[in-house]
C-alpha positions in Angstrom: -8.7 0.8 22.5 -7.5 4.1 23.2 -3.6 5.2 22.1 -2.5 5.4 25.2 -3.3 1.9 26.0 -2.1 0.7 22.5 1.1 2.3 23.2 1.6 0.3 26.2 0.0 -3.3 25.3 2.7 -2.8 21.6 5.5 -2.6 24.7 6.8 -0.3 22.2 6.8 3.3 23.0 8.6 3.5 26.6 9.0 6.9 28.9 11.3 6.8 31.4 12.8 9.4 33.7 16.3 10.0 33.3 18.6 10.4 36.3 16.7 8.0 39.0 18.3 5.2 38.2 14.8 3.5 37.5 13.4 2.9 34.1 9.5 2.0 33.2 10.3 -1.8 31.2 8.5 -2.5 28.3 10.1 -5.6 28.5 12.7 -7.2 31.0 14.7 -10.5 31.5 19.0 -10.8 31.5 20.3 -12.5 28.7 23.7 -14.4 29.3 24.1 -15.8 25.4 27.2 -15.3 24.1 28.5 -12.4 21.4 27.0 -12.9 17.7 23.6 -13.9 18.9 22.0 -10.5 17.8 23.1 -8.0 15.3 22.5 -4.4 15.0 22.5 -4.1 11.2 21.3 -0.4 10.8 23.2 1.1 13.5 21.8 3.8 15.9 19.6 7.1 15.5 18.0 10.2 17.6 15.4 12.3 16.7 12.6 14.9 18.0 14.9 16.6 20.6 13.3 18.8 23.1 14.3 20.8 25.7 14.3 17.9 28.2 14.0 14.4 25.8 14.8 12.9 22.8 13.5 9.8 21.2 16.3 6.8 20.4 15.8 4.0 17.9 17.7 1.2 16.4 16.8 -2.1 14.6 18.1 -5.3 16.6 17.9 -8.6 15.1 18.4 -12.3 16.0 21.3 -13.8 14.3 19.5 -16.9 13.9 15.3 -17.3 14.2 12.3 -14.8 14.7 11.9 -14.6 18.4 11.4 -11.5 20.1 14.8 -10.2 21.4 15.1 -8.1 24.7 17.1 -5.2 24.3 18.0 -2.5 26.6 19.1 1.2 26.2 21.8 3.3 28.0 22.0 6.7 27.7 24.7 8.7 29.9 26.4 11.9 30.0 29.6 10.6 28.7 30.9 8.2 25.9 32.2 6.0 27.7 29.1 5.2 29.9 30.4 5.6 33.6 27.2 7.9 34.1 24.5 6.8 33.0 21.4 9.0 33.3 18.8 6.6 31.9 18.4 2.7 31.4 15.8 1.1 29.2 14.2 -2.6 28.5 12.8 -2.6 25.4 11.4 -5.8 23.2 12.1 -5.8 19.8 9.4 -8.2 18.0 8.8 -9.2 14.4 5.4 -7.2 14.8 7.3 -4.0 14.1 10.2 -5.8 12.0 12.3 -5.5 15.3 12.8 -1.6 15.6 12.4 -0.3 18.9 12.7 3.2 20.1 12.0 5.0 23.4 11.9 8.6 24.5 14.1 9.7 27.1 12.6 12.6 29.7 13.7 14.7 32.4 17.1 15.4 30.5 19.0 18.2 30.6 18.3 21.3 28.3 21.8 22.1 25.9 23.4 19.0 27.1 25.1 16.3 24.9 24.0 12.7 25.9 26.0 9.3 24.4 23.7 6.3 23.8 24.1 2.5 23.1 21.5 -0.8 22.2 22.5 -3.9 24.0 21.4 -7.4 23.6 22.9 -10.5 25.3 26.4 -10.0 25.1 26.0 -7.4 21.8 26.4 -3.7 21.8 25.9 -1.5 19.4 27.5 1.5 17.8 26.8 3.7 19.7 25.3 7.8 19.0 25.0 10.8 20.3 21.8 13.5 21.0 22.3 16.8 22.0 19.1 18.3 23.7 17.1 21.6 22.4 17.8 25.0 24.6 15.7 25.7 27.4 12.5 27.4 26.8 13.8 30.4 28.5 17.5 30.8 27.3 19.0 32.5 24.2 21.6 30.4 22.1 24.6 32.4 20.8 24.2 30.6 18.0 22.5 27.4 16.2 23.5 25.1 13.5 21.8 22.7 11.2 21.7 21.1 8.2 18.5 20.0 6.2 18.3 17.1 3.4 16.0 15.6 1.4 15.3 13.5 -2.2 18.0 10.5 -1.4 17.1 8.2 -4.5 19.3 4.7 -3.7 19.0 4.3 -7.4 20.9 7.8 -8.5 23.8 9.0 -8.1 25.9 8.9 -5.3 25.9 9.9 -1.6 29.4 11.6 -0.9 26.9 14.7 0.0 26.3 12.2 3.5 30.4 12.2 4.2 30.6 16.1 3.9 27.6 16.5 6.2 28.7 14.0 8.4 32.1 16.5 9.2 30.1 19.2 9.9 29.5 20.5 13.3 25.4 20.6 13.4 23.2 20.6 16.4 20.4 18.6 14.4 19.4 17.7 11.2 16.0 18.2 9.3 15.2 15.9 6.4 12.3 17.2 4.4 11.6 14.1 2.8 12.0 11.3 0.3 13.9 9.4 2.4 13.3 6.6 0.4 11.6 6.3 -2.6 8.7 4.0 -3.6 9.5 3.0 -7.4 12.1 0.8 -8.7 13.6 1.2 -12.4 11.4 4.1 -13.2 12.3 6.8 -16.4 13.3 9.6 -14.0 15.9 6.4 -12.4 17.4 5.3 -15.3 20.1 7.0 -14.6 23.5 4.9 -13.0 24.1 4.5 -9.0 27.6 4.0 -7.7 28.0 0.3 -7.3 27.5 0.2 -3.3 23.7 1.0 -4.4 22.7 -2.1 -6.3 19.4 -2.9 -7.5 16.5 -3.2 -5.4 13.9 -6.1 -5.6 10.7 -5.6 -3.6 9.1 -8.5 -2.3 5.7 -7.6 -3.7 5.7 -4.7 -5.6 3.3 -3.8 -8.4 4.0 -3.3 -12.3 3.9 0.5 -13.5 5.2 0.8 -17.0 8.7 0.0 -16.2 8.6 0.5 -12.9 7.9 -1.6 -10.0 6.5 0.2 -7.1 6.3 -0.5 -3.9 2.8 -1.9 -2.2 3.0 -3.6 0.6 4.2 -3.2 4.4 7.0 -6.0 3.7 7.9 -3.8 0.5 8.5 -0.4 2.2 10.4 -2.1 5.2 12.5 -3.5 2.5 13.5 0.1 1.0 13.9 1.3 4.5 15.8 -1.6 5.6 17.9 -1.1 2.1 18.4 2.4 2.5 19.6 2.5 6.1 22.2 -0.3 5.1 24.0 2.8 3.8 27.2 3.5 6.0 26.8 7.0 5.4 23.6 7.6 6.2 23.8 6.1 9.6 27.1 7.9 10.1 24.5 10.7 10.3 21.5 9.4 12.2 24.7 8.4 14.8 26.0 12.4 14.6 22.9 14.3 16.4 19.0 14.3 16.2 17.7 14.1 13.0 14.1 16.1 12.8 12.1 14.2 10.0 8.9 14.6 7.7 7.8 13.3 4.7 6.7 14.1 1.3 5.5 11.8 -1.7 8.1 9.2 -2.1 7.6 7.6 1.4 4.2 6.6 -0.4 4.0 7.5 -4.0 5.1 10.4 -6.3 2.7 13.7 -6.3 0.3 11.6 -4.0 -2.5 13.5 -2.1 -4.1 11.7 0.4 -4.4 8.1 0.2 -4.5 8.4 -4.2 -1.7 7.6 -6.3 -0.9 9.5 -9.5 1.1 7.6 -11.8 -2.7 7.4 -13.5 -5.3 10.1 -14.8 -7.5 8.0 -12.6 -5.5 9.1 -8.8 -6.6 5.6 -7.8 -7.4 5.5 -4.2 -5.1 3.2 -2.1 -5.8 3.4 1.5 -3.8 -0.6 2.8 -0.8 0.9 0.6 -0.4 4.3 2.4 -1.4 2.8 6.1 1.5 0.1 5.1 4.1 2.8 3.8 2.7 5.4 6.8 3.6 2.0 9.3 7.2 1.6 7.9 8.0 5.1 8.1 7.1 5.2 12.1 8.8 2.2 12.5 11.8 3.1 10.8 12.1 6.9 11.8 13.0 7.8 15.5 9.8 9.4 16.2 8.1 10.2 19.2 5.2 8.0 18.0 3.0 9.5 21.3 3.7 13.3 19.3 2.6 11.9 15.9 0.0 10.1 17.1 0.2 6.7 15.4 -2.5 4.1 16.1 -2.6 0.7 14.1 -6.0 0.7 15.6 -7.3 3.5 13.8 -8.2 1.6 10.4 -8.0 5.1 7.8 -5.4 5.7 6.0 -5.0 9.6 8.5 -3.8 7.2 11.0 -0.9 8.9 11.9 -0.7 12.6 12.5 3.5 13.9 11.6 2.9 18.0 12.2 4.4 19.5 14.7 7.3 21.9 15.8 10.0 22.4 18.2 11.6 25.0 19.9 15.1 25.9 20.4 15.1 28.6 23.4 13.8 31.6 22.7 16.0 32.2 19.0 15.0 29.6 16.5 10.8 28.1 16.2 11.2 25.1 13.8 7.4 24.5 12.3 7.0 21.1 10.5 4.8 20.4 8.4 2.8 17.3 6.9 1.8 18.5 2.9 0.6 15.4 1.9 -1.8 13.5 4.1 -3.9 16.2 3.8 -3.8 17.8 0.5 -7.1 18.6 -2.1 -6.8 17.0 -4.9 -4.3 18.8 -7.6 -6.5 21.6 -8.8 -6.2 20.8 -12.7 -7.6 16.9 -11.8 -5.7 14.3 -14.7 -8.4 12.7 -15.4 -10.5 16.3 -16.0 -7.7 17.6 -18.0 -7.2 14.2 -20.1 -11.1 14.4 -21.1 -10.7 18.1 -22.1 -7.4 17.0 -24.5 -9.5 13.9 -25.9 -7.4 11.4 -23.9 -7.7 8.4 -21.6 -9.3 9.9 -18.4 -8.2 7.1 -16.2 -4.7 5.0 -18.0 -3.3 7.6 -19.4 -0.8 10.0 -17.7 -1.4 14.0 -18.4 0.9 14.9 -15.4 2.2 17.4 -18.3 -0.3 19.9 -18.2 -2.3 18.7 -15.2 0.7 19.0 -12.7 3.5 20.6 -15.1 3.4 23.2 -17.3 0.0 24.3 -16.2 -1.3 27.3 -18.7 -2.1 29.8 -15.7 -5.7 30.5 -17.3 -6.9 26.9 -17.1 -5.4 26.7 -13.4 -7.1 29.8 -12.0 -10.2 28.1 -14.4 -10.1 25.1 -12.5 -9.5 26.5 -9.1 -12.6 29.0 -9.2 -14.7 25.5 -10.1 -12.9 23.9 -7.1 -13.7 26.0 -5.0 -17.3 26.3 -5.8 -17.0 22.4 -5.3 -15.6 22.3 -1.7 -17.1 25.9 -0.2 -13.4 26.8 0.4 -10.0 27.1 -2.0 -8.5 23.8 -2.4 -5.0 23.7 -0.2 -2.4 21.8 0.6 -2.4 21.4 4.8 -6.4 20.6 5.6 -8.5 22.5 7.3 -7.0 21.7 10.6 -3.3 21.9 9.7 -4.2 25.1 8.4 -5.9 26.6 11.7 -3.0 24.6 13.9 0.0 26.5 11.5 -1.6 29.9 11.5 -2.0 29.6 15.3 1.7 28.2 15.7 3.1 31.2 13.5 1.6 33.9 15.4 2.1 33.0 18.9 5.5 32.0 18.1 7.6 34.7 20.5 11.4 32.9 18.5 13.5 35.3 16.8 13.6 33.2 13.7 10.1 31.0 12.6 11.7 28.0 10.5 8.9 26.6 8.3 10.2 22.6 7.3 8.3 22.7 4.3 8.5 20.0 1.6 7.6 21.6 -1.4 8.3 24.8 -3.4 6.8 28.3 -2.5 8.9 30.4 -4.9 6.9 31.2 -7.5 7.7 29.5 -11.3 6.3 30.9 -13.8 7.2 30.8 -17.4 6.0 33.5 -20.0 6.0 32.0 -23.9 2.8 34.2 -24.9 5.2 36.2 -26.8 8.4 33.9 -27.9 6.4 30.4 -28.4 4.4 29.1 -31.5 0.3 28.2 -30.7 -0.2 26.2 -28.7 2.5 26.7 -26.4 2.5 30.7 -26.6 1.0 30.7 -22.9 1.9 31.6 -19.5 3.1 28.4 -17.6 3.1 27.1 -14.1 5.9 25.4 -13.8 5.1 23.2 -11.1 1.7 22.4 -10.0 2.5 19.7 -7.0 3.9 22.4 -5.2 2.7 25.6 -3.8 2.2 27.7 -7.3 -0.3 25.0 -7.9 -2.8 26.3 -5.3 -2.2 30.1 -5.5 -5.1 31.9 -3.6 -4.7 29.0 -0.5 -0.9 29.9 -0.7 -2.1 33.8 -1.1 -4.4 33.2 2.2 -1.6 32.3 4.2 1.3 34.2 3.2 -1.3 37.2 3.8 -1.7 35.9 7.3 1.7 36.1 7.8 1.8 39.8 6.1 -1.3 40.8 8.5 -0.8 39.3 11.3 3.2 41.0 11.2 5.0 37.6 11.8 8.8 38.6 11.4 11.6 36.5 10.5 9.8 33.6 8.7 12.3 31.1 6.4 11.0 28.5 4.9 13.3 25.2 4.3 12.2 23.6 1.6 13.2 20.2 -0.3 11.7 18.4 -3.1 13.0 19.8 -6.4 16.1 19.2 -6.5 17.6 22.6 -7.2 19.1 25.2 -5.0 16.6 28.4 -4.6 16.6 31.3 -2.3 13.0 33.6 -3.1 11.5 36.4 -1.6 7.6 34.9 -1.0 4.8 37.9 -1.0 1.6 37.9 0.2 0.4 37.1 -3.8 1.8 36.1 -6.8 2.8 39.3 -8.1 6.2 40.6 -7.1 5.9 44.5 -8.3 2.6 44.6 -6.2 2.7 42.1 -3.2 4.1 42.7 0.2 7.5 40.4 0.9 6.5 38.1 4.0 8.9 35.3 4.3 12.2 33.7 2.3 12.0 30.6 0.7 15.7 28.6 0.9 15.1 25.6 -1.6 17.7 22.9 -0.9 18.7 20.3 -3.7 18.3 16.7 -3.3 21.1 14.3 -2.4 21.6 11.9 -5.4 17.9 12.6 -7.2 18.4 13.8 -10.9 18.2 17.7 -10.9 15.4 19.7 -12.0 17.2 20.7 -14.3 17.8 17.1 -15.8 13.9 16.1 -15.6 13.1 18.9 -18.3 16.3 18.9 -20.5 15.3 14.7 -21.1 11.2 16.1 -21.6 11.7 19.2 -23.7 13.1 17.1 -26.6 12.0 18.7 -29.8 9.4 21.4 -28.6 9.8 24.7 -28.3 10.6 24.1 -24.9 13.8 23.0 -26.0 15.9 26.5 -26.0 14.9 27.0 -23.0 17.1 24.3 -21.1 20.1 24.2 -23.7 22.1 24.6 -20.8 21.7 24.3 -17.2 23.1 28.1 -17.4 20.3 28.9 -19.8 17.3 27.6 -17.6 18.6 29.2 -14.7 18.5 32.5 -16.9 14.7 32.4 -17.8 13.5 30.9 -14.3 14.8 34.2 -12.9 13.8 36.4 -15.5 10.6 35.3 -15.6 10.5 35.3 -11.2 11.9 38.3 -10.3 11.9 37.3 -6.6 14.8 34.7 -7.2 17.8 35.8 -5.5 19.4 32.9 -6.5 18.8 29.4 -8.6 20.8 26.7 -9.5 18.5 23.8 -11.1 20.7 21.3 -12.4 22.2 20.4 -8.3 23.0 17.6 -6.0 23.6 18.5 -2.4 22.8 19.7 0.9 22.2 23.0 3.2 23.5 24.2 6.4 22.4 27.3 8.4 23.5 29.2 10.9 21.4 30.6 12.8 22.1 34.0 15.4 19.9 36.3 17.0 21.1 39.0 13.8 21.0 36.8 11.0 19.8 33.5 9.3 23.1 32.4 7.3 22.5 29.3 4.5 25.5 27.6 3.0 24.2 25.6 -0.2 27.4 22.8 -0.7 27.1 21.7 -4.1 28.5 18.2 -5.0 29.8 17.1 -8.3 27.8 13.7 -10.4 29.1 10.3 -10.9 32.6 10.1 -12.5 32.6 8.7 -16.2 33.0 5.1 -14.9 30.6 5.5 -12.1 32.2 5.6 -9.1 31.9 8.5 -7.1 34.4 11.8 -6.9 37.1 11.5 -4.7 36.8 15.3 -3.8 33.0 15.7 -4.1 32.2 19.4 -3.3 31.9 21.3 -6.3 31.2 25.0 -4.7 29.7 27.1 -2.1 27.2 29.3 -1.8 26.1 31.2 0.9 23.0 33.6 1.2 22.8 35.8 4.5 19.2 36.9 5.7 19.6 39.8 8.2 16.8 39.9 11.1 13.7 42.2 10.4 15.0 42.1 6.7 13.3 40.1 3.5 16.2 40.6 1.4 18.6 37.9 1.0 22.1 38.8 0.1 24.5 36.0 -2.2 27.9 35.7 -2.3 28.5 32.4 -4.8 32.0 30.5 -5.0 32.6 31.1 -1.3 
């Protein structure tokens, strides 16, 4: 069956044309039943705006059995709903754990639009979408905020009230929405009490860990995250622009292989069940990404693509995952070299972190060799479909949503360590500095091409980072292309945090004596930091004009001694101000 026709016999994915009064029904009928019949447990959300749609969602849910409940969506041009532009039936079914969504054309360009779910005699909260520029126009000015790493099991997420009283036009999250494991190391840290435990339903073993495996398993994080107040406070402000990264499956994945082995098992019914829950549970134009239950590989589902906001901002999203070779330094390789299990062991340290920069480039010539082309990080076709998108771009400002680092991180020992750690370090090898001559390839694109005004937004590591990217790895000899603005994680443990608790009694250990200290020898050692802060919890904002690209990291403060969360939770500001034409960021901290 082809998607088109899936999309229709699912009575799932509905277009309708807005301001005719008339609606295309997926599913019709009047229900007279009285209030309490049907609840609306996660409340409302809007994503993928364009110039002239937007795509709503919410979960509805019979009070009492498993039948199919219709549902119908009103979208006006005021909140209290005397002008309604569009009216929707929709069918939520157990097949697709009762979410619906629909996308919403022929609206107006700029324009603010209120929306509501009802079912029977139940309403639900109700949201609001704001539309992307027209094509043609050029916005004063633009405002958003990006997020990303929102562990349920960490921390706490105040970071969600101060966003929530912002005034945004959208919101990108960069990933790990949710995240797969339960009672991992890197979790072991407390959670304000709203966040209890999770149990999965299924779930599979993993040292202490359970982690996540089947569909009803990642539609129970989902449906556990979303229960969060907060975080539908936010889906309910304005369109949220989503991707993902390695959470929504498993952590460092590539493809359809897992990593918390040497062996990278391959796991194709767990990543088609977590790539499912995520469509379900994001609002997603699933027509725009593609996804087709039908298709039976685990690249079912196709999330890359990018939106424009008039002729001033170009906001490129990217999928770094689905795609990806194969880390360069392979575990189970690397384990063999070290005289260690090549498939139950974990040699993540070594393979993935703190990668001695000979054996990388060692193992990336081989690679290469291997596969007749340097191993990357988008595929072949992402690759051809980003360079494409970047040049033609004619927006002031190219946003890049881009889930993991490309700031280089480097750390030079040769000279300060003991053998065997006097070497040159790669930090981090699951994100860009782990595939240097792809990430050369395209940064020199960029650089030859003469593609102007390219910021990336990046999540992942949670740590705040503003870099200078060039078109190589070498600052004093490479040409400076685009700006890398790293945004910290919600509630995820800092960077920071992750290799104070690993450095224990190696030489490693002076290094992160305080959070102070790190930040000190990351930018030493990467001269193209203009800023870093790597123990972090928090979120970004920009503001975005024709002259300059203006970031505001908001840094929140951890749990209180007891657990609960800070009454006053912003700890500082920091804002970093990118002139157009310019590669040079300029800081002011403490703002």
């Amino acid at each position: 069956m082809d998607r088109r026709g899936f999309l229709k016999r699912t009575a799932y994915f509905t277009v309708v044309a807005a301001g005719t009064g008339l609606a295309l029904a997926a599913c019709g009928g009047s229900d007279r039943s009285p209030p309490g019949r049907y609840t609306f447990p996660l409340g409302v959300a809007s994503g993928d705006p364009r110039e002239a749609s937007a795509v709503f969602w919410t979960r509805c849910v019979p009070a009492a059995g498993s039948g199919d409940v219709d549902v119908r969506l009103d979208v006006a041009s005021d909140s209290a709903f005397a002008n309604l532009v569009a009216v929707v039936q929709l069918g939520a079914t157990a097949a697709y754990d009762f979410t619906v969504r629909a996308k919403v054309t022929n609206l107006v360009p700029g324009t603010r639009y209120w929306y509501r779910f009802v079912a029977g005699a139940d309403v639900s909260a109700t949201g609001q979408a704001k539309t992307a520029p027209a094509a043609a126009s050029t916005p004063a000015q633009l405002r958003f905020a990006w997020m990303t790493c929102q562990d349920w099991s960490i921390n706490h997420w105040a970071a969600m009230e101060l966003m929530a009283q912002e005034d945004l036009d959208f919101i990108v999250h960069l990933g790990d929405y949710i995240y797969e494991t339960v009672g991992a190391a890197f979790q072991a840290g407390a959670a304000e009490p709203a966040h209890g435990r999770i149990t999965l339903p299924n779930g599979t073993a993993q040292g202490t860990a359970v982690y996540a495996t089947t569909l009803d398993d990642y539609r129970t994080l989902y449906r556990t995250y979303r229960s969060d107040p907060r975080l539908q406070a936010l889906h309910a402000k304005c369109p949220m622009i989503v991707i993902w990264d390695d959470h929504e499956f498993s952590d460092d994945c590539w493809q359809d292989h897992q990593t918390y082995t040497n062996a990278n098992l391959q796991q194709t019914p767990r990543r088609r069940a977590a790539s499912q829950a995520w469509a379900e549970y994001m609002p997603v134009d699933w027509g725009d990404v593609s996804f087709d239950l039908q298709k039976q590989t685990y690249d079912n589902i196709r999330i890359y693509r990018d939106f424009r906001f008039g002729t001033l901002l170009h906001l490129v999203m990217t999928d770094e995952r689905l795609y990806r070779d194969d880390h360069v330094v392979s575990e189970a390789a690397y384990a063999k070299m070290i005289g260690h299990d090549p498939e139950n062991g974990n040699d993540s340290v070594g393979a993935r972190y703190f990668v001695p920069q000979p054996l990388l480039q060692q193992f990336e010539q081989a690679d290469t060799a291997a596969l007749g082309r340097v191993p990357g990080i988008l595929g072949t076709t992402q690759t051809q479909w980003w360079k494409d998108t970047m040049k033609g771009s004619t927006a002031t400002w190219k946003v890049w949503g881009n889930e993991v680092t490309l700031n280089r991180m480097w750390i030079d020992l040769r000279a300060q360590a003991p053998a065997p750690y006097n070497q040159l370090y790669v930090v981090n090898a699951d994100g860009w500095d782990g595939y240097p001559a792809y990430r050369a390839e395209l940064m020199g694109y960029l650089g030859a091409q003469g593609v102007k005004n390219v910021v990336a937004i990046t999540g992942d590591l949670h740590a705040f980072q503003c870099g200078v990217i060039y078109d190589n790895a070498d600052p004093a000899t490479g040409k400076p292309v685009a700006v890398d603005f790293v945004g910290a994680g919600i509630s995820s443990s800092s960077f920071y945090k992750y290799l104070s608790a690993g450095a224990g009694g190696s030489p490693l250990a002076p290094l992160v004596a305080t959070p102070a200290t790190f930040d000190g020898v990351m930018r030493a050692n990467n001269p193209a930091f203009a800023y870093a802060d790597h123990d972090a919890q928090g979120y970004s904002v920009a503001t975005v004009t024709a002259g300059s690209f203006t970031v505001v990291f908001n840094k929140v403060k951890p749990l209180n001694t007891d657990g609960t969360k800070p009454a006053a939770p912003l700890a500082k500001k920091t804002r970093i101000t990118l002139a157009a034409g310019s590669t040079t960021p300029v800081v002011a901290d403490n703002v």
